[in-house]
C-alpha positions as semicolon CSV with decimal commas, in nm:
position;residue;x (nm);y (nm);z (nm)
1;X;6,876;-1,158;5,585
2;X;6,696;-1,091;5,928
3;X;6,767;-1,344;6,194
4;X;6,475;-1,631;6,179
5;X;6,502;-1,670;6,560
6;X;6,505;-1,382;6,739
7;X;6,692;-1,411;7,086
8;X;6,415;-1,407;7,392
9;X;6,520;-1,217;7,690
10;X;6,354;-1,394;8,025
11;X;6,286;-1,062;8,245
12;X;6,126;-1,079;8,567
13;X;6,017;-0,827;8,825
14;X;5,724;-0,699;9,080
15;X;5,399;-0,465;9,008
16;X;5,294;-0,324;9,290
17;X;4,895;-0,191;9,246
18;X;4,886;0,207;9,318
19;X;4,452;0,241;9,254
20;X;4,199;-0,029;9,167
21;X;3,842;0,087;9,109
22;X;3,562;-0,182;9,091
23;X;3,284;-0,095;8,895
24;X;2,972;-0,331;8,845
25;X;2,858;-0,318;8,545
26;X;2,538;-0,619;8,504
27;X;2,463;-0,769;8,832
28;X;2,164;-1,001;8,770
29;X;1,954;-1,155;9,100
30;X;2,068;-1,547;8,972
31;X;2,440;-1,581;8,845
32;X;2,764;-1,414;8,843
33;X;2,823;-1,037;8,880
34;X;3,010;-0,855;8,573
35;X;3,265;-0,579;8,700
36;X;3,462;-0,351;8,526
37;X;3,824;-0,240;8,720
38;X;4,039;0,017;8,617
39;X;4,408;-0,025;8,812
40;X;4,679;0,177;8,821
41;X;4,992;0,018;8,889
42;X;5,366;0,019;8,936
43;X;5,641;-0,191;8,753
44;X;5,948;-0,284;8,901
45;X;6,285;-0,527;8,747
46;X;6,337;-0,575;8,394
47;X;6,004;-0,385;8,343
48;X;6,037;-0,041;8,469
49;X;5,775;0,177;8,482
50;X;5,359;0,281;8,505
51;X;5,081;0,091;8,374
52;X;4,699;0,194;8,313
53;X;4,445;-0,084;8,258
54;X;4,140;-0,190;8,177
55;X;3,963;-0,549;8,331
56;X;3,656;-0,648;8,264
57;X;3,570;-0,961;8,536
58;X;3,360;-1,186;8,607
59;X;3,293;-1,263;8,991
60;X;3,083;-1,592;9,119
61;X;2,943;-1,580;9,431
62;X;3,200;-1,816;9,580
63;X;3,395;-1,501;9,578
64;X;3,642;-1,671;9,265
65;X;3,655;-1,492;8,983
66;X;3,763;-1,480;8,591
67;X;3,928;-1,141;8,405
68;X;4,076;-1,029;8,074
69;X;4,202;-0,678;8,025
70;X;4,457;-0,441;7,847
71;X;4,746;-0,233;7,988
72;X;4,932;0,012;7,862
73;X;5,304;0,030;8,042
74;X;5,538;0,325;8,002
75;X;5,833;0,323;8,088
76;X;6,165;0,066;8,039
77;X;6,242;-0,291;7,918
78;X;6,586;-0,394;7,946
79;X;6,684;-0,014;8,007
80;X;6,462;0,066;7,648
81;X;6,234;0,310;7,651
82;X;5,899;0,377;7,594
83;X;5,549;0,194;7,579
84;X;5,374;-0,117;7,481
85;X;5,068;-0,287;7,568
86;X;4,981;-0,595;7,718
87;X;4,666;-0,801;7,714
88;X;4,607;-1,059;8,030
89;X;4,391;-1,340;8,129
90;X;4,334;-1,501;8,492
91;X;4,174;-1,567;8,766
92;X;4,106;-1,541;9,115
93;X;4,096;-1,857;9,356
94;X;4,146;-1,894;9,701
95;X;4,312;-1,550;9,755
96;X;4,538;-1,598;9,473
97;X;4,552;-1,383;9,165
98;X;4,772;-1,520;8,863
99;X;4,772;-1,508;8,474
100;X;4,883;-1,481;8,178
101;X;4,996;-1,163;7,930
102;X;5,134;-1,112;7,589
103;X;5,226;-0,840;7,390
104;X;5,011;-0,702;7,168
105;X;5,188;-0,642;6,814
106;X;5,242;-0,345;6,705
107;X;5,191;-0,163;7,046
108;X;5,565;-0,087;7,079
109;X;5,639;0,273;7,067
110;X;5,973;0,473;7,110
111;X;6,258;0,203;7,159
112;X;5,989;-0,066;7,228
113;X;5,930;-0,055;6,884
114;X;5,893;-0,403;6,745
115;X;5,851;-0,523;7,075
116;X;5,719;-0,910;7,117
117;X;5,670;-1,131;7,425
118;X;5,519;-1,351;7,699
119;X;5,453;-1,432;8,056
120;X;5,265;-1,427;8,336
121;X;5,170;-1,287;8,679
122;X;5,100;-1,419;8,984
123;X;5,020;-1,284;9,339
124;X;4,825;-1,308;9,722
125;X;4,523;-1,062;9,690
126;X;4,640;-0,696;9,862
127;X;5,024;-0,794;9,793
128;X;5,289;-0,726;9,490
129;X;5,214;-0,941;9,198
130;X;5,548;-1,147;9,060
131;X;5,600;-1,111;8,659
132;X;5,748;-1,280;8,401
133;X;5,784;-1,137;8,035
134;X;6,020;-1,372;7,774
135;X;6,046;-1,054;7,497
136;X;6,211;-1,075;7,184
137;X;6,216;-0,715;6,903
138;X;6,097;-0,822;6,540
């Protein structure tokens, strides 16, 4: 009989963004701009590895902003390889970036297989984001 509880591993670590490429996608003369980013980025910890992602934003002209994307990571968790994806929500305020990510099901490949979790990110715009991921295998 498979475990009901499956034991969560709290992992923490550092991305640190390699490209980011802002591209405006409906900017209208009265509200906020829509921007699409595609980033490039670095993982580092309990999360080793590259990620590729997709954001799709929205920016007010108070310079905050609001974003939801995907990201594919390849690479290690807790020394396993191969890749999942993750999907995020945040936000921008003040000059801080933070959010939060989960796991898409079923994204797991090679050892990742099965792969489940949850966390967040948070960082100072132009600096190394701080991550959390509490992962579990199903």
């Amino acid at each position: 009989m498979p475990d009901p509880k499956p034991k969560r591993v709290h992992g923490t670590g550092r991305i640190q963004v390699k490209t980011y490429l802002p591209k405006p996608y409906d900017e209208p003369a009265d509200g906020p701009r829509l921007v699409r980013i595609s980033v490039s980025e670095t993982f580092s910890g309990d999360i080793e590895g590259e990620g590729t992602a997709e954001f799709l934003q929205l920016l007010r002209s108070d310079g905050s902003a609001s974003f939801v994307g995907l990201e594919r990571v390849v690479g290690k968790v807790g020394g396993r390889p191969g890749s999942f994806v993750l999907q995020d929500a945040g936000t921008l305020e003040g000059g801080t970036v933070s959010g939060t990510w989960f796991v898409v099901p079923g994204s797991g490949s090679g050892q990742l297989k099965g792969l489940r979790g949850e966390g967040g990110f948070t960082a100072d715009v132009g600096q190394a984001a701080t991550i959390t991921l509490d992962y579990w295998f199903e």
